[in-house]
N, C-alpha and C positions, 0 to 999 in steps of 0.2 A: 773381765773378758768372758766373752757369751760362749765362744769358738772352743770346744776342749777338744775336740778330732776333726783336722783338714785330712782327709785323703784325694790326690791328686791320680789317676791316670792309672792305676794301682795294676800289674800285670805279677802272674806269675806261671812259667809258663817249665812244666816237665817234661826234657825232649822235645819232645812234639805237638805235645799235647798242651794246651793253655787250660790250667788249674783255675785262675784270672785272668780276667780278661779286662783292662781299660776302667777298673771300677773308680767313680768319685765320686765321694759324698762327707758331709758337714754333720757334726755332733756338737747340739747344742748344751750347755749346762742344764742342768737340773731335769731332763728327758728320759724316757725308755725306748729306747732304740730296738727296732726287733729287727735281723737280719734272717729273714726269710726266704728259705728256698729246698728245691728236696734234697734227699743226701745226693750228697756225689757234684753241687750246685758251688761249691766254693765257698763256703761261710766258712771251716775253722781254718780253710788255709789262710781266710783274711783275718781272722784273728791272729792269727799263729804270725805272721809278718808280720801285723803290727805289736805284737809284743815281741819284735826281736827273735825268736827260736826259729823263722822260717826265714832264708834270703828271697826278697823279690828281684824280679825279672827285670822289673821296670817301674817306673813312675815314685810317687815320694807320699811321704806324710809329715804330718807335725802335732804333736801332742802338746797342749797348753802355749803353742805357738812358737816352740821348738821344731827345729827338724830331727827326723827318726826318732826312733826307744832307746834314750840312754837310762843309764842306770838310777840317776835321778828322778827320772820319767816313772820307772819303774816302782818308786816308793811311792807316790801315790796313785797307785792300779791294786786292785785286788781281782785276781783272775782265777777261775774254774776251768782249765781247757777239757785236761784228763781225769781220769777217778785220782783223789787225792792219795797220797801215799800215809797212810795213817796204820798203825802198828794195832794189831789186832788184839795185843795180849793187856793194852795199856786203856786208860781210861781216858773220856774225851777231856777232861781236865789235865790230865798228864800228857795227851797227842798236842792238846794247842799251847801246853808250857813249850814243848820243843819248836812250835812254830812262832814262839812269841821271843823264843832267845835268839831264832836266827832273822828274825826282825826287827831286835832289837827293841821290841816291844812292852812294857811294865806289864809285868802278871795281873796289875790289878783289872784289866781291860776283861781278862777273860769273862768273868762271870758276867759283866754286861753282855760281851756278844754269843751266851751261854743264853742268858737271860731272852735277849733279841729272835732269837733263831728257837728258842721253846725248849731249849736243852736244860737249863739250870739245873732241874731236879735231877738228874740224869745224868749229871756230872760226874760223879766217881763209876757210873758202868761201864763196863769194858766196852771199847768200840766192837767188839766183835759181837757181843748181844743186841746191835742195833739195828733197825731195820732200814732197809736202802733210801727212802727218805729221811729216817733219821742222820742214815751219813750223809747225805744229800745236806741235808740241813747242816751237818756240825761241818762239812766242806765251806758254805757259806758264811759261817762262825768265825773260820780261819783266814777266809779270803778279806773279812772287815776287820781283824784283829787290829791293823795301823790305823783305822779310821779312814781309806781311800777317799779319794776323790770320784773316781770312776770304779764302776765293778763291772767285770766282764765275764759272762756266764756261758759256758757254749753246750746246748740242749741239758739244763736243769733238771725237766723234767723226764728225761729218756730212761725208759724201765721200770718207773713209780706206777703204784696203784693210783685209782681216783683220789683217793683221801691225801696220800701222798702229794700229787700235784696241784690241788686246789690248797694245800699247807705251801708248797713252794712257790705258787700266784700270791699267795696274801704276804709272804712274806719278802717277796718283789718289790710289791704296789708299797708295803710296810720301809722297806731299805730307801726307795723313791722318794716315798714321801717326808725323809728326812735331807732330804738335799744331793743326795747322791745317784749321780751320773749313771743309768747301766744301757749298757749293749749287752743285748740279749740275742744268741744266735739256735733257733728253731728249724725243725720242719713242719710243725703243728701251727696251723694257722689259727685254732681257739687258742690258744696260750698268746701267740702275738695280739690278737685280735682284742683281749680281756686286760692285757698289764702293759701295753706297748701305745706311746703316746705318738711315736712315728714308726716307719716302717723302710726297710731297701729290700726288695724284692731281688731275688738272683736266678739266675738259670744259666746251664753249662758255664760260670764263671762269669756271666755277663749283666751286669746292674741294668733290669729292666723300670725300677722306679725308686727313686728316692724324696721323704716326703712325710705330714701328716699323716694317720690313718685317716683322720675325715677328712682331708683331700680326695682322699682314694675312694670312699664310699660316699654314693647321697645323703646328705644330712638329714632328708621329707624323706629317707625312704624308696621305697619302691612300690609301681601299683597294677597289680597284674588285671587285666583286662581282655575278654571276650565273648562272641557273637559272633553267629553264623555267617556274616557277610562280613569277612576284616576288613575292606580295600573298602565298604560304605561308613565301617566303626571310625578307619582311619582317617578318611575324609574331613571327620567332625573334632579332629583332634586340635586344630585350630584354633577354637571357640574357649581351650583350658588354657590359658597363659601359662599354670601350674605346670604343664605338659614339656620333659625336657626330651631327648634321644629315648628312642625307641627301637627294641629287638624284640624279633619274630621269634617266638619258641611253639613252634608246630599250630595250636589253633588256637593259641595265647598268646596275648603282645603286652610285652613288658616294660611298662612305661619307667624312667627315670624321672621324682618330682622334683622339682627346682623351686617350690615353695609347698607348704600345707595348703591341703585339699580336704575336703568334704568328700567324703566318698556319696552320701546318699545324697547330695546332689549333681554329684557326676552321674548318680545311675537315674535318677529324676530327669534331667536333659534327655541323655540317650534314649528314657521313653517317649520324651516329649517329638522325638524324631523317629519314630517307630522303631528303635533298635531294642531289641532284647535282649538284654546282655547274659550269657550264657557263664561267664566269669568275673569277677570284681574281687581282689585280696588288695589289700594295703599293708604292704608287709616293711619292715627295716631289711636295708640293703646286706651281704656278708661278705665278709673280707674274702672268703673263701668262692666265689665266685667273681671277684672282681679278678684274682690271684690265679683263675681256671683262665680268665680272657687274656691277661697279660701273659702269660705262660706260652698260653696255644697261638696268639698271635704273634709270637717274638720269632 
């Protein structure tokens, strides 16, 4: 089975106010799922439903092709919502003994996801000598301790330094690449953009895309273009088959490509027709501008 999360219609709505709003979207096996949007957008309240701790409003799910979060469901999920509760006087050897007895889990697992996560060595120091990536990390240690199926993360990176979050990207892309399912819920669109194979975009509760990232972005790119006469540049735009949708940005027009292009022969025509081109970049497209248009236009 391909399907490991149907969400159907998903509402959640406090008072008055809708938390959720109507979200549906499909989680495929073996994916990184980024749920992106800014705070206050609905992402951990749609975690928090689908693992049971939040009632919704409305609409349904089914994990592994079950309906709702039964407790079954629940042994194969390894989930990060909150800071973990991990005893400060104790060592991470000894924090994820007590999460391995109430999981019913064989000690010998530890040191693997000790091992996995870059803790090993590090094993008998007190969690309270470690630095917030590092709990960050032994949080993730805990959350694979059963072997999950799916891991579900919500803002991994929130309050880590640089070195910190580029240790908890590799070690994403690292959990990924051994078969394991993660939804990942961000407001950082380089973190989705870097370890996220698809992508659901939110705003005030409301799923404005659900999908590939390179769906969402031109594959050829982007190829900024201009010259003092736009409306005579744009005229000739015809002649590029390459040439997809087109926006105006002040005395720049920003082509989308729909195939690879030569740029030094695009600027060779344009002189061949008296244009001067005043601009020419051939740049890769960013998630983070596609994610400004989707936003402002919703």
């Amino acid at each position: 089975m391909s399907e490991i999360l149907v969400v159907n219609h998903l509402d959640k709505k406090f008072r008055r106010i809708y938390a959720v709003k109507d979200i549906s979207f499909t989680v495929d096996k073996g994916n990184v799922y980024g749920i992106l949007g800014p705070n206050g957008s609905g992402k951990s309240t749609t975690l928090c439903m689908l693992l049971g701790t939040i009632n919704a409003s409305g609409g349904n799910w089914q994990w592994f092709g079950n309906p709702g979060t039964t407790s079954k469901t629940l042994q194969r999920i390894g989930a990060i919502i909150e800071q973990p509760n991990f005893y400060s006087y104790l060592s991470a050897e000894q924090n994820l003994k007590i999460v391995a007895k109430i999981k019913h889990v064989d000690f010998q697992r530890i040191d693997d996801k000790l091992a996995l996560v870059g803790l090993l060595e590090r094993k008998n120091d007190k969690y309270a000598s470690f630095s917030l990536g590092m709990k960050q990390r032994l949080a993730i240690a805990s959350a694979m301790l059963s072997d999950p199926e799916v891991l579900i993360l919500d803002e991994p990176t929130n309050g880590l330094d640089p070195e910190g979050i580029i240790q908890i990207r590799e070690l994403i892309v690292k959990i990924a690449r051994g078969g394991t399912t993660i939804l990942l819920a961000s407001h950082l669109l380089d973190e989705v953009e870097k370890v996220c194979s698809h992508v659901i975009i939110l705003k005030e509760g409301k799923s404005l895309y659900c999908g590939p990232v390179n769906k969402l972005l031109s594959p050829h790119g982007i190829l900024e273009i201009g010259a003092k006469d736009l409306k005579k540049l744009i005229a000739h735009f015809e002649h590029f088959s390459a040439f997809g949708a087109i926006k105006t940005l002040g005395d720049i027009i920003e082509v989308e490509l729909i195939e690879q292009v030569d740029t030094s022969l695009v600027n060779t025509y344009f002189m061949q027709q008296g244009i001067a081109l005043t601009h020419l970049v051939k740049r890769n497209q960013k998630l983070e501008q596609q994610f400004i248009d989707l936003v402002k236009d919703a």
